[in-house]
VOPAGU-2260 file (C-alpha; in pm, 1 decimal, decimal comma):
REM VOPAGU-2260
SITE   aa  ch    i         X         Y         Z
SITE  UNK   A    0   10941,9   10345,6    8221,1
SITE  UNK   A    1   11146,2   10361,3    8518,1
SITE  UNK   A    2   10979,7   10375,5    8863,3
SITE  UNK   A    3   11294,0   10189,0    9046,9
SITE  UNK   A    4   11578,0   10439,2    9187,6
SITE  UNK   A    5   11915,7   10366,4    9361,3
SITE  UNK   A    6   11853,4   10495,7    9689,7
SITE  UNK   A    7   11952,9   10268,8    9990,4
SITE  UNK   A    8   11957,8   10286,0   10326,8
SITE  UNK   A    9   12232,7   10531,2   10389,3
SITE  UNK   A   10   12028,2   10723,7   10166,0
SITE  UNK   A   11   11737,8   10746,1   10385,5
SITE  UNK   A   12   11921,8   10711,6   10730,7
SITE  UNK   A   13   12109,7   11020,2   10636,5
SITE  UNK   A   14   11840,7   11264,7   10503,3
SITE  UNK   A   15   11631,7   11180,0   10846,5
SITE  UNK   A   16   11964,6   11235,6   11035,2
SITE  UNK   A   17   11924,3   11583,9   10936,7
SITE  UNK   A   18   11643,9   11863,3   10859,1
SITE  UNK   A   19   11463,0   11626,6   10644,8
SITE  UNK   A   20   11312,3   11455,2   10991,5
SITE  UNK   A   21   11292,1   11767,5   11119,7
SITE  UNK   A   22   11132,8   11956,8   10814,5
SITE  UNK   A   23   10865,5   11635,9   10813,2
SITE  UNK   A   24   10788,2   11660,4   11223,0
SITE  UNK   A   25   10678,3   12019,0   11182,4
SITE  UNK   A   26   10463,5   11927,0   10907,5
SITE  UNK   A   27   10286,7   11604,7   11100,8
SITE  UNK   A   28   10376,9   11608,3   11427,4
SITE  UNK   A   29   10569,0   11326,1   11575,2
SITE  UNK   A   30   10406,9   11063,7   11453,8
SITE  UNK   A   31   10563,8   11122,5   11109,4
SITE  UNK   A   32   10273,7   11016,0   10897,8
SITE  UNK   A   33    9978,1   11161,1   10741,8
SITE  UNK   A   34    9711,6   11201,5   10980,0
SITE  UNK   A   35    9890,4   11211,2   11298,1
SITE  UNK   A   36    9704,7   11030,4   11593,5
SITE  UNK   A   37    9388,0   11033,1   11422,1
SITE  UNK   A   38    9530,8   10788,1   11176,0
SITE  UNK   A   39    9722,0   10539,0   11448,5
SITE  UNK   A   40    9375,7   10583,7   11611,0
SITE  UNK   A   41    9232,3   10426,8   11343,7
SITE  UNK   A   42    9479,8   10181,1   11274,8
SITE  UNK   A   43    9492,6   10025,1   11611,1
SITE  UNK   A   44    9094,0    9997,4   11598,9
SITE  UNK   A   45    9123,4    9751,4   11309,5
SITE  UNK   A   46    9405,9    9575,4   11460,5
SITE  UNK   A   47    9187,1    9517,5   11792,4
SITE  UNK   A   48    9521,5    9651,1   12022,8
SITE  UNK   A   49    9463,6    9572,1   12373,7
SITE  UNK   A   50    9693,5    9560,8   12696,5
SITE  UNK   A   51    9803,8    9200,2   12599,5
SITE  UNK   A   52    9953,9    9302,5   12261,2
SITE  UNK   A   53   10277,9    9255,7   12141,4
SITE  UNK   A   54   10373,3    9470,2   11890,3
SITE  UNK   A   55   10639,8    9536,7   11660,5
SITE  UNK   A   56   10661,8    9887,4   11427,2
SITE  UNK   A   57   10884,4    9867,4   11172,8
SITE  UNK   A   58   11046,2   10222,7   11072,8
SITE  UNK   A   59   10944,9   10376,8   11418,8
SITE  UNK   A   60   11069,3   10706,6   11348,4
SITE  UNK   A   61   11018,0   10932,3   11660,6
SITE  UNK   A   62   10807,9   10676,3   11867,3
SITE  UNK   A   63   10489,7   10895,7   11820,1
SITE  UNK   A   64   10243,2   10583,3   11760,1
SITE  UNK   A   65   10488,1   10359,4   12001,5
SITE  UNK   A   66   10401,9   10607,2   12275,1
SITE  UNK   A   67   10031,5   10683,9   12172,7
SITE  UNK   A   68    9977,3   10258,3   12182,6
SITE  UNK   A   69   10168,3   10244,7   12514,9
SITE  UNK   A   70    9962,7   10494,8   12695,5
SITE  UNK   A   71    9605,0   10484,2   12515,1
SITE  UNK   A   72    9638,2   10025,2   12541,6
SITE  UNK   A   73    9904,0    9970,4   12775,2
SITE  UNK   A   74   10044,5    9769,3   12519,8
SITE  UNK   A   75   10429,6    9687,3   12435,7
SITE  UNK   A   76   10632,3    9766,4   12169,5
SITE  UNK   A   77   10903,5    9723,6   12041,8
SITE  UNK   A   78   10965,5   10011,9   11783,5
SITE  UNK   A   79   11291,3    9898,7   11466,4
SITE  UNK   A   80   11478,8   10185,0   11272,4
SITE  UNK   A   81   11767,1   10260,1   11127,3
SITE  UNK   A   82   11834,5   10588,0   11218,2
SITE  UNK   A   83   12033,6   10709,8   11474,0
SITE  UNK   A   84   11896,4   11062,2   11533,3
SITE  UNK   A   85   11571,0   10917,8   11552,6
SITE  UNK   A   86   11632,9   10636,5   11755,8
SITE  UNK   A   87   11799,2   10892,6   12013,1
SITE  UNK   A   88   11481,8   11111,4   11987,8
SITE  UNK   A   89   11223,8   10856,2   12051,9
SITE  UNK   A   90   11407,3   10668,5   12363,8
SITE  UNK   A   91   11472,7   11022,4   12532,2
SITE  UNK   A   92   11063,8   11116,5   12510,7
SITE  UNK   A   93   10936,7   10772,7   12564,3
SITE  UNK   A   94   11190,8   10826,2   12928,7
SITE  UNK   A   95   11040,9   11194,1   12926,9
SITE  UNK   A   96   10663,1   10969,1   12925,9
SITE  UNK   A   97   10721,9   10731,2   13166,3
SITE  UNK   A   98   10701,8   10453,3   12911,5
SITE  UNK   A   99   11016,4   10249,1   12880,9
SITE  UNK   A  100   10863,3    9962,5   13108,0
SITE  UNK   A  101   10646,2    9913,2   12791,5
SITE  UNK   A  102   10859,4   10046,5   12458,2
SITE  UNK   A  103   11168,8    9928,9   12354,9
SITE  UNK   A  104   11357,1   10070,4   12047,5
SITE  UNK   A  105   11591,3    9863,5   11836,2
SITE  UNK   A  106   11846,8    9995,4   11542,2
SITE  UNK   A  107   11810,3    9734,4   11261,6
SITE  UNK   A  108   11741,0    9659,6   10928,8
SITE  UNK   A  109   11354,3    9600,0   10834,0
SITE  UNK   A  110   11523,0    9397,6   10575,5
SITE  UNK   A  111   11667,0    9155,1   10851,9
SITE  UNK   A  112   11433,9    9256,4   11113,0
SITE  UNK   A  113   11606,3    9172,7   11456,4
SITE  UNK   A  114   11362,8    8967,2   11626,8
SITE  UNK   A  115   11301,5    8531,2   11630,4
SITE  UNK   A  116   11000,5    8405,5   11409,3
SITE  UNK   A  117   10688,1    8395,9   11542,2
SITE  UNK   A  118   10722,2    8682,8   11824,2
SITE  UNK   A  119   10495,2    8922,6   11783,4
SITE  UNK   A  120   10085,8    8982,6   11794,6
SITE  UNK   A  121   10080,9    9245,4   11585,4
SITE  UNK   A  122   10332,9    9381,1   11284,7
SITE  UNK   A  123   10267,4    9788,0   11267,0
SITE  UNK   A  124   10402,5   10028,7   11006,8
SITE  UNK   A  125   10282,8   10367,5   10892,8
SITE  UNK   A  126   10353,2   10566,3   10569,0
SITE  UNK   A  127   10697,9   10443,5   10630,0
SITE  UNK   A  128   10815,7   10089,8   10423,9
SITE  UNK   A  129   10805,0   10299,8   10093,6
SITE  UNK   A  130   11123,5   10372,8   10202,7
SITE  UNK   A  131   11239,6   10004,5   10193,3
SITE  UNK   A  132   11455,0    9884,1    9843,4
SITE  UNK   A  133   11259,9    9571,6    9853,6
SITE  UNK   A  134   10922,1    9524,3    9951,4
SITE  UNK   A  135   10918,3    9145,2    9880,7
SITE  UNK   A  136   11159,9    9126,0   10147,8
SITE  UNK   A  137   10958,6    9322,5   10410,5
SITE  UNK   A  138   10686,9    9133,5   10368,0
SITE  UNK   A  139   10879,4    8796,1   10441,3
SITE  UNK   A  140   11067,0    8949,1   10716,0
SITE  UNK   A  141   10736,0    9155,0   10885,9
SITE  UNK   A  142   10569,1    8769,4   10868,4
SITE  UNK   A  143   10845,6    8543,7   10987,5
SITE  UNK   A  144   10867,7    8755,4   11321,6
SITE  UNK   A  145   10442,2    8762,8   11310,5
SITE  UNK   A  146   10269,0    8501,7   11519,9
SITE  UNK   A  147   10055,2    8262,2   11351,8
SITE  UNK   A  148    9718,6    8378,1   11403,3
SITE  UNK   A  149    9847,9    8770,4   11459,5
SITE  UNK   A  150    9783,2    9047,6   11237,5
SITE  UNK   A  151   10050,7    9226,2   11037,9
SITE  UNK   A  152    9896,4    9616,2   10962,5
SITE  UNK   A  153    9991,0    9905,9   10809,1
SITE  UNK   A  154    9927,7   10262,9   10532,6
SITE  UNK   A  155   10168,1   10317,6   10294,0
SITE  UNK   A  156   10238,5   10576,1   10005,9
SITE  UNK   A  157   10122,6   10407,6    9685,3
SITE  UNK   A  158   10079,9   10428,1    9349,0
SITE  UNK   A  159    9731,6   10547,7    9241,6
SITE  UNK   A  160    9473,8   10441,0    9017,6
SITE  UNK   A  161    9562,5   10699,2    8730,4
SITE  UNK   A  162    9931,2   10599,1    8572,8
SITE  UNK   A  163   10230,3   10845,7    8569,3
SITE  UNK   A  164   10337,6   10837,4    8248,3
SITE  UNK   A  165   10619,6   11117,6    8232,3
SITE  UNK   A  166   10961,3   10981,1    8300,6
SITE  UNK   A  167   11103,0   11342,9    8407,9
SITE  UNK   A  168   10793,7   11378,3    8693,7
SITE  UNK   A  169   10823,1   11016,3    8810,6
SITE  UNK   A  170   11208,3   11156,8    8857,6
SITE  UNK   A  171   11161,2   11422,3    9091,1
SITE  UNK   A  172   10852,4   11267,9    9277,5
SITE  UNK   A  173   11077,7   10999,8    9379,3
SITE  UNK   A  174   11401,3   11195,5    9426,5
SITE  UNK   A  175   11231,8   11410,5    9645,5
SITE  UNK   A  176   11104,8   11195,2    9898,6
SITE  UNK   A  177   11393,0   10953,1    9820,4
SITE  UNK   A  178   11157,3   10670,2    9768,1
SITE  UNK   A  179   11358,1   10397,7    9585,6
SITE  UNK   A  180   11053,7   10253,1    9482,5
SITE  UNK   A  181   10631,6   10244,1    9537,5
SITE  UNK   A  182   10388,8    9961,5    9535,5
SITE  UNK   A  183   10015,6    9948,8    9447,8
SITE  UNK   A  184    9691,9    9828,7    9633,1
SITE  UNK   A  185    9756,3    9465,7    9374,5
SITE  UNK   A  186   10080,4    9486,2    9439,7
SITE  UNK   A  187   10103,3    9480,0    9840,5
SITE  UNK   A  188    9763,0    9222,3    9820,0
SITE  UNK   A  189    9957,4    9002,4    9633,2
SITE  UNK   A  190   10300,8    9034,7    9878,8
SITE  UNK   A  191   10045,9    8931,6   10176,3
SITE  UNK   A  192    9866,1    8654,6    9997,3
SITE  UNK   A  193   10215,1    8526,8    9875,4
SITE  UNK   A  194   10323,5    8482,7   10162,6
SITE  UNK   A  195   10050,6    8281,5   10366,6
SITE  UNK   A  196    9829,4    8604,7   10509,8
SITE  UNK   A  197    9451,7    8650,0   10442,5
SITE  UNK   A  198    9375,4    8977,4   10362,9
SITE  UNK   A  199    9112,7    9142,2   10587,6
SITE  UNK   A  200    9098,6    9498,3   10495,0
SITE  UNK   A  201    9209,8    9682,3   10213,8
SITE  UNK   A  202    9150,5   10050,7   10179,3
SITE  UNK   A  203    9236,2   10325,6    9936,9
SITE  UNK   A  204    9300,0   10630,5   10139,1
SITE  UNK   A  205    9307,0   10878,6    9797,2
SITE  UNK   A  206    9034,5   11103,7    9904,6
SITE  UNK   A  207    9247,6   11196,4   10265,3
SITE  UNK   A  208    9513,8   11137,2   10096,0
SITE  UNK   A  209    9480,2   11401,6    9861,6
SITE  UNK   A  210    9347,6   11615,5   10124,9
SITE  UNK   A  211    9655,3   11629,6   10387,8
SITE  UNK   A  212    9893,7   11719,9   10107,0
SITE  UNK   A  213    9685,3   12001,8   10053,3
SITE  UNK   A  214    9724,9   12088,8   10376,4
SITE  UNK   A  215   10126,6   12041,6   10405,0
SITE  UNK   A  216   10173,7   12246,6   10145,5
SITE  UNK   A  217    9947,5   12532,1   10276,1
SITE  UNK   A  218   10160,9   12448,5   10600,7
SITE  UNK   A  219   10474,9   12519,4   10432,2
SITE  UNK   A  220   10393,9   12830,7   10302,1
SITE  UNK   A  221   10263,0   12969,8   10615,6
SITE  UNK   A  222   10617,4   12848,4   10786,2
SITE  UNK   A  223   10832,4   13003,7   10461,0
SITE  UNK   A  224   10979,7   13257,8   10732,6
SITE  UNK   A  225   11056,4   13017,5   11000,0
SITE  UNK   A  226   11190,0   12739,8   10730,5
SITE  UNK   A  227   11445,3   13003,9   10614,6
SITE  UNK   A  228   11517,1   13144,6   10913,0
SITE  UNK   A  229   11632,1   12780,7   11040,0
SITE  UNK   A  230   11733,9   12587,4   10779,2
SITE  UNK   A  231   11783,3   12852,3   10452,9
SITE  UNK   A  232   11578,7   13009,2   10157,2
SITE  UNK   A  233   11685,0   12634,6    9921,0
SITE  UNK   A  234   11572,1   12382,2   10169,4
SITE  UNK   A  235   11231,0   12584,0   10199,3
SITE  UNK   A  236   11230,5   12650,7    9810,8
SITE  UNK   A  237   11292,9   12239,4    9760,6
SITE  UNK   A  238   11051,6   12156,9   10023,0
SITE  UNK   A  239   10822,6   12422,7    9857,3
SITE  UNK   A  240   10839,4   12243,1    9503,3
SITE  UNK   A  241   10824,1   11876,2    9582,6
SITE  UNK   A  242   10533,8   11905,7    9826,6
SITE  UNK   A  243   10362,0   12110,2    9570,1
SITE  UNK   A  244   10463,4   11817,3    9274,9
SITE  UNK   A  245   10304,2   11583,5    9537,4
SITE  UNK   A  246    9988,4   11739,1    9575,1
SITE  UNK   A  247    9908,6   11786,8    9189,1
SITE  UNK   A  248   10005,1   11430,8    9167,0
SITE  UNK   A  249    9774,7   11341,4    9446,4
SITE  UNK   A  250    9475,7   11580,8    9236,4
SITE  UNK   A  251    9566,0   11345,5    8918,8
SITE  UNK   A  252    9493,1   11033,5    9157,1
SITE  UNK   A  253    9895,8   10901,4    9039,7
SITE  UNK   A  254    9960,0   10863,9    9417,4
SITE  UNK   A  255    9759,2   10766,9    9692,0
SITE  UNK   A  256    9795,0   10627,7   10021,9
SITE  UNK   A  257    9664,4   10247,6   10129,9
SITE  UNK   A  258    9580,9   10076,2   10451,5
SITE  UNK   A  259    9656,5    9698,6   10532,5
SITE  UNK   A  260    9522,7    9477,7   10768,9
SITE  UNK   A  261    9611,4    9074,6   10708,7
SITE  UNK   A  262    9634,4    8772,2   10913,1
SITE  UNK   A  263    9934,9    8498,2   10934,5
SITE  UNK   A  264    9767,2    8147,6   10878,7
């Protein structure tokens, strides 16, 4: 069965470029990920951040947890994406905050992440790197630039514990978020181990997982009016149908979300 499609970078880079960033801001806020601050809350717990921290987050987006880690820590960051609009968003509101003596934003590749080896305390990411083509690659690349001795941490969009076996809804799951691909809780375990990390936490997030779609989609049908009004009647009916798709395959347990915390030996 097919689960790999040919979206690349341009792909994604392009989508977020336009309403698609938008569309998913209104729906979580500026952090961009399920759970908002709540979650990068929770995240930076089990990464111990503190004001000596050096951290890098890979697919920054908007800055939100850059700028929540900043002013909750007083740590730095240095936040990596690829796309432009969103770059251009999150250096203009971490000026707005007051923050650029600790946040710095970089366009790049997570691929060919542009940083030396052995830089950073701390590798972040959030609901984000199942938007990279090759997750074997990440991995490498979010380690090489890892301290030995740091952490590298992040929550994903997975596959869950129940298969999908229907070609034609595997299709429009991943067309819709333009995922070109999706690991599992095995899968990312074995990335980390491969590459000289000890796991330390592991969690599968289906429960809140399952949850928060529920909630986006009762989100977007109490915005219908205002999704029409400023971006048409087909982006709300799309963003209407693959949400929905989302959360029936979240109900069936096929996709989940995971959390990862490891350590570089």
């Amino acid at each position: 069965m097919k689960l790999n499609y040919d979206f690349s970078i341009k792909d994604v880079s392009e989508a977020y470029d336009g309403p698609v960033g938008i569309l998913w801001e209104v729906l979580m806020g500026d952090h961009i990920h399920v759970g908002g601050e709540n979650e990068t809350q929770r995240l930076a717990e089990k990464l111990e951040i503190t004001e000596n921290t050096y951290i890098v987050d890979l697919c920054s987006a908007l800055g939100g947890p850059a700028r929540f880690l900043a002013q909750k820590y007083k740590a730095r960051i240095v936040g990596v994406d690829i796309t432009e609009t969103m770059l251009k968003k999150a250096e203009h509101r971490s000026k707005e905050a007051g923050l650029t003596n600790l946040i710095e934003f970089r366009r790049g590749n997570v691929l060919d992440i542009p940083a030396k080896m052995n830089t950073f305390d701390v590798v972040w990411g959030q609901d984000a790197w199942c938007y990279v083509t090759s997750k074997p690659r990440l991995i490498q690349e979010a380690v090489r630039v890892c301290k030995p001795g740091g952490k590298i941490g992040f929550t994903d969009w997975i596959f869950g514990s129940t298969p999908i076996t229907s070609q034609e809804e595997a299709d429009f799951l991943f067309e819709f978020m333009i995922f070109p691909n999706m690991e599992s809780i095995e899968g990312y375990k074995n990335l980390l181990k491969t590459n000289r990390c000890q796991i330390l936490v592991v969690e599968d997030l289906q429960d809140d997982f399952t949850k928060h779609m529920h909630l986006y989609l009762d989100k977007v049908h109490s915005l219908k009016e205002t999704i029409e009004k400023e971006f048409g009647e087909d982006l709300y009916n799309i963003a209407e149908a693959g949400i929905k798709a989302w959360t029936k395959a979240a109900d069936e347990k096929k996709v989940s979300r995971g959390l990862f915390v490891a350590e570089k030996l």
